[in-house]
C-alpha positions as a Markdown table, in Angstrom:
| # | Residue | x | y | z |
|---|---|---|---|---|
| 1 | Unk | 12.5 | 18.4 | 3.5 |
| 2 | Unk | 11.4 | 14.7 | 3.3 |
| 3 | Unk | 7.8 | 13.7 | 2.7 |
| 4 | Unk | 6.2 | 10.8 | 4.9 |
| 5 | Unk | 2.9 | 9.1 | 3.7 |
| 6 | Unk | 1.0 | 7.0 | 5.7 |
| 7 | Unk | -1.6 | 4.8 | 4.0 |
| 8 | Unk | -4.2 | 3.2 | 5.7 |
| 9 | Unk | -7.9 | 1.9 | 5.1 |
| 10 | Unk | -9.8 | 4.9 | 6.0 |
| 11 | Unk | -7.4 | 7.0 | 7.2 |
| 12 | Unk | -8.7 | 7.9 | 10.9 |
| 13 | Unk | -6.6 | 6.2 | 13.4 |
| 14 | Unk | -3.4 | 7.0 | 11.0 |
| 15 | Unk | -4.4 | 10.6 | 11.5 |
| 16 | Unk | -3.7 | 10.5 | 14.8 |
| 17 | Unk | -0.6 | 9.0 | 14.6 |
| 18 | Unk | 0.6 | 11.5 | 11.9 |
| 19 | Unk | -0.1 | 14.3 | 14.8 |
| 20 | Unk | 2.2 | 12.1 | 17.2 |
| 21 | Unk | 5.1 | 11.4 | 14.2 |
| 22 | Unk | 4.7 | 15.5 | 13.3 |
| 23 | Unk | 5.6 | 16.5 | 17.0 |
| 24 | Unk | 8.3 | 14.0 | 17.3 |
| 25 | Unk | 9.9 | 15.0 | 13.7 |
| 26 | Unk | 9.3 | 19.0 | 15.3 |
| 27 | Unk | 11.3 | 17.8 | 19.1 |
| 28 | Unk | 13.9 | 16.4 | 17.0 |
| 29 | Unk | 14.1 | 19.1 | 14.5 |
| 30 | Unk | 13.9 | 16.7 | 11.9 |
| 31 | Unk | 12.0 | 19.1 | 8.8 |
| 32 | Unk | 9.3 | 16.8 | 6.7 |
| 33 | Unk | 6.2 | 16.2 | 5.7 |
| 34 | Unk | 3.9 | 13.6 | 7.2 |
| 35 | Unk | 0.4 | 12.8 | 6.0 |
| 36 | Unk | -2.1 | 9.9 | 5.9 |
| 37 | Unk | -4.5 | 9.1 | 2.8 |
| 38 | Unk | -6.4 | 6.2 | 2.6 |
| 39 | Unk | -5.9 | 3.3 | 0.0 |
| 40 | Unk | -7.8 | 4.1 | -2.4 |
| 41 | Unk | -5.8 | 7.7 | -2.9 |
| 42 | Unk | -2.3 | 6.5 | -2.3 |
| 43 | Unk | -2.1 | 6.0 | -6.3 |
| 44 | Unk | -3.0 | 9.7 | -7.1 |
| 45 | Unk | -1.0 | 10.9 | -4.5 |
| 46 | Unk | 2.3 | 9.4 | -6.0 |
| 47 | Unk | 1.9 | 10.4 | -9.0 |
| 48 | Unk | 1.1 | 14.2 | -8.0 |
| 49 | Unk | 3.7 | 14.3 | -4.8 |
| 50 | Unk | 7.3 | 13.9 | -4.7 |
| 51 | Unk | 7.4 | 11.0 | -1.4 |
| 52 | Unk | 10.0 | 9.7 | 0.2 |
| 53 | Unk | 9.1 | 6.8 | 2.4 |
| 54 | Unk | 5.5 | 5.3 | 1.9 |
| 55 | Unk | 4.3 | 3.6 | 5.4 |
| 56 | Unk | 1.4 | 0.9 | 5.5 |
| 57 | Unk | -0.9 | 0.9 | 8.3 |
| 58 | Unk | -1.0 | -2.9 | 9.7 |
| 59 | Unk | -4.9 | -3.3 | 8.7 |
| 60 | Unk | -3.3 | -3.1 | 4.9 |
| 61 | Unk | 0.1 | -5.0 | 5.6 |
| 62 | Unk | -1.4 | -7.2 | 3.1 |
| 63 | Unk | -0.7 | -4.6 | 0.0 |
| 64 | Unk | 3.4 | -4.3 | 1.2 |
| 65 | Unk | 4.7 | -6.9 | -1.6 |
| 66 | Unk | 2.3 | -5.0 | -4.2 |
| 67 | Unk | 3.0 | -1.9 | -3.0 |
| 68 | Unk | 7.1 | -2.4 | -2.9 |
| 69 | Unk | 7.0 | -4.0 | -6.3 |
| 70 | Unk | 4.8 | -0.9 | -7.9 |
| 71 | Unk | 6.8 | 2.3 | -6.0 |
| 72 | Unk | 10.2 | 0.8 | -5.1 |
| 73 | Unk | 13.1 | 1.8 | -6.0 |
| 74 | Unk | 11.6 | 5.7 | -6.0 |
| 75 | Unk | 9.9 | 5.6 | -2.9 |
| 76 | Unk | 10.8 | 3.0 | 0.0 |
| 77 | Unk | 7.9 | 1.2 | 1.4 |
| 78 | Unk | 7.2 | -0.4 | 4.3 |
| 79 | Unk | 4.6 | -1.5 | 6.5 |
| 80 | Unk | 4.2 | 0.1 | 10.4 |
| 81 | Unk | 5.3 | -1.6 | 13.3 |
| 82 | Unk | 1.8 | -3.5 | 15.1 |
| 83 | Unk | 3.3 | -2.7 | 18.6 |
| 84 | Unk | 4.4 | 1.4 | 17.7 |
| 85 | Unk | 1.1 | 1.5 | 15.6 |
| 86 | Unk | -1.1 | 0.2 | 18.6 |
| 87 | Unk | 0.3 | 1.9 | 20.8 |
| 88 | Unk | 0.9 | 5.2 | 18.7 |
| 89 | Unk | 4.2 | 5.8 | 19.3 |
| 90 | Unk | 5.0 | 8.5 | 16.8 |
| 91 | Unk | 8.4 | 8.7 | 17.6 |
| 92 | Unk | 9.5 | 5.2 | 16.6 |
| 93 | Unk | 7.9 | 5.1 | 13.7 |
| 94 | Unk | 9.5 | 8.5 | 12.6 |
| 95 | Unk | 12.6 | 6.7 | 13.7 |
| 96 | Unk | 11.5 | 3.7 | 10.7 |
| 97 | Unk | 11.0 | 6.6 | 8.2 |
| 98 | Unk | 14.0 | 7.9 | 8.8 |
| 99 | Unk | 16.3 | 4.9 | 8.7 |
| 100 | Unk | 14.7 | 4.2 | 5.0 |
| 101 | Unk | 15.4 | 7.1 | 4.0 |
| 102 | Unk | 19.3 | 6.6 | 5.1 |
| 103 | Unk | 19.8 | 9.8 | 7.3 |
């Protein structure tokens, strides 16, 4: 089981995309854990979760060099694709997630 976080400003439009990277993760029976929590929880929810990739939303692609220098090497960080995010293409962003996490 591999956890997925999404971080985002407010967390609404990620939502949807968590739905779209769930079903994808589901066709390719891939088992994890994908959820979305807004900036000002991602903090709390690394120190209480056990998270394997940590994905930023493109409105905070600005936090990535912060973000990689306070979580990596425990989690690996990156930030969302513009095009797969605008377009909410669940399935390639899975695809990100699970290249970082090497399987």
């Amino acid at each position: 089981m591999k956890n997925i976080m999404l971080v985002c400003n407010a967390g609404m439009s990620t939502s949807m995309l968590v739905t779209k990277m769930q079903k994808a993760a589901e066709e390719k029976g891939f088992e994890s854990t994908i959820w979305a929590v807004p900036v000002s929880e991602a903090d709390s929810e690394v120190a209480s979760k056990d998270i394997d990739v940590l994905l930023l939303g493109p409105q905070v692609k600005f936090l990535l060099k912060e973000f990689k220098e306070k979580f990596e090497p425990d989690i690996k960080v990156d930030a969302i694709n513009m095009v797969d995010y605008g377009t909410m293409n669940g399935a390639n962003v899975l695809e990100t997630a699970i290249v970082m996490i090497g399987e």
